[in-house]
C-alpha positions in Angstrom: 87.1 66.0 97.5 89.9 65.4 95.2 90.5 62.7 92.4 88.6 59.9 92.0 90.2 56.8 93.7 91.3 54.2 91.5 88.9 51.8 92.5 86.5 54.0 90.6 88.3 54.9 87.9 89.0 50.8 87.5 85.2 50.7 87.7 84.6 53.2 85.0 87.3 51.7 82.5 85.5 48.3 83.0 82.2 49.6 82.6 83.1 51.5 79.4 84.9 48.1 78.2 81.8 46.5 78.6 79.4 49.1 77.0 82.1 48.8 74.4 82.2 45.6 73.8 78.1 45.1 74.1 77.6 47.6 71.1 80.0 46.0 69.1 77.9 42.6 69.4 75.2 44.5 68.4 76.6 46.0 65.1 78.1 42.5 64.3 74.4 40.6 65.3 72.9 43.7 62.7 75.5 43.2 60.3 74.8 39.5 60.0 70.6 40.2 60.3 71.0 42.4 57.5 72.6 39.9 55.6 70.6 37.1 56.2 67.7 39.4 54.9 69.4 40.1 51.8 70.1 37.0 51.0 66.3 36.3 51.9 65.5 38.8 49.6 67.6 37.2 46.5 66.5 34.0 46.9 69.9 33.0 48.7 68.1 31.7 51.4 65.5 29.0 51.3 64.0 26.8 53.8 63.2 24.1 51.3 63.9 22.9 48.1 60.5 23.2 46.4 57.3 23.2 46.5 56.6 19.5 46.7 58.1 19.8 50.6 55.5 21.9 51.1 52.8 19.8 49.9 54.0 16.9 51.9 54.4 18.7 55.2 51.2 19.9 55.0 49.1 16.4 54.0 51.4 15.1 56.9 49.9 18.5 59.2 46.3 17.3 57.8 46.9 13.8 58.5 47.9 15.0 62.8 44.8 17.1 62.4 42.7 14.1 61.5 44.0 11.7 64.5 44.0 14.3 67.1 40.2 15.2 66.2 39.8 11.1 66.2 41.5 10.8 69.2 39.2 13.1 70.8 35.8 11.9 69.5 37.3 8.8 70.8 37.6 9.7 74.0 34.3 11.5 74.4 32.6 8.2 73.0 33.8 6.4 75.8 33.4 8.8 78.2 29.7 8.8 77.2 29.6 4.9 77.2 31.7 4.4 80.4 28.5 6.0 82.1 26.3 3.2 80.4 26.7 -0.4 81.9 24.9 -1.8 79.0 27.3 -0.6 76.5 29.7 -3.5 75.7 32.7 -0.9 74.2 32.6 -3.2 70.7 32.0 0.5 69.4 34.8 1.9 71.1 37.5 -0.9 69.9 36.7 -0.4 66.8 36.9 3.0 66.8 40.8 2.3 68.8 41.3 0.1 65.6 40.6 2.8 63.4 43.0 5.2 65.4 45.7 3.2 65.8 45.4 2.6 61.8 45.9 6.0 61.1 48.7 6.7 63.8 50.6 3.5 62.1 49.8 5.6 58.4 50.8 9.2 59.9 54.2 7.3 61.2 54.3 5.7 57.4 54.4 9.6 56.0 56.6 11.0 58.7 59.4 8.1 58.2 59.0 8.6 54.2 59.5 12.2 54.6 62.3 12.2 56.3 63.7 9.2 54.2 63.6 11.6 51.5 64.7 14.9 53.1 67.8 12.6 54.1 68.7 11.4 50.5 68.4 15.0 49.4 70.3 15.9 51.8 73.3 13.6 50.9 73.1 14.6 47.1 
């Protein structure tokens, strides 16, 4: 057996091309890591613009919390009832009344937030 053919030595160049050209993606993906950390690190890099944002996301996170536990007492109430013909529901659409009030105020907080995030953003 003599010299590789140069189908294989076509195959080799390609492949080391590629190996080649994958390592160089990963020093440029490490070199822009690293700087995104550094700027992390200097306070370069923020998510938000203060704490207030913070406080607001999370009343708006309480405020999902709150309906979704509603939502599901709500729906264990009337599974309980649904197995009571006497029950009238009266309970239950008041209860819906109530849910809905705070799904219209969670939407109220959501829209106001982003209302705000928006003119920030534009200034």
């Amino acid at each position: 057996m003599g010299e590789p053919s140069q189908r294989t030595r076509s195959k080799r160049q390609r492949g080391k091309s590629i190996v080649r050209s994958n390592i160089e993606e990963v020093q440029e993906t490490e070199k822009s890591l690293r700087k995104l950390l550094e700027d992390a690190r200097t306070g370069k890099l923020r998510a938000f613009r203060n704490e207030k944002v913070f406080e607001e996301i999370d009343a708006i996170r309480q405020q999902q919390e709150e309906l979704v536990q509603q939502h599901l007492d709500l729906t264990r109430s009337h599974l309980r009832n649904s197995r009571q013909p006497s029950s009238d529901g009266s309970d239950n659409r008041l209860e819906f009344d109530s849910l809905t009030s705070k799904l219209d105020e969670l939407c109220a907080s959501v829209q106001l937030f982003h209302s705000r995030d928006s003119a920030s953003d534009n200034h």
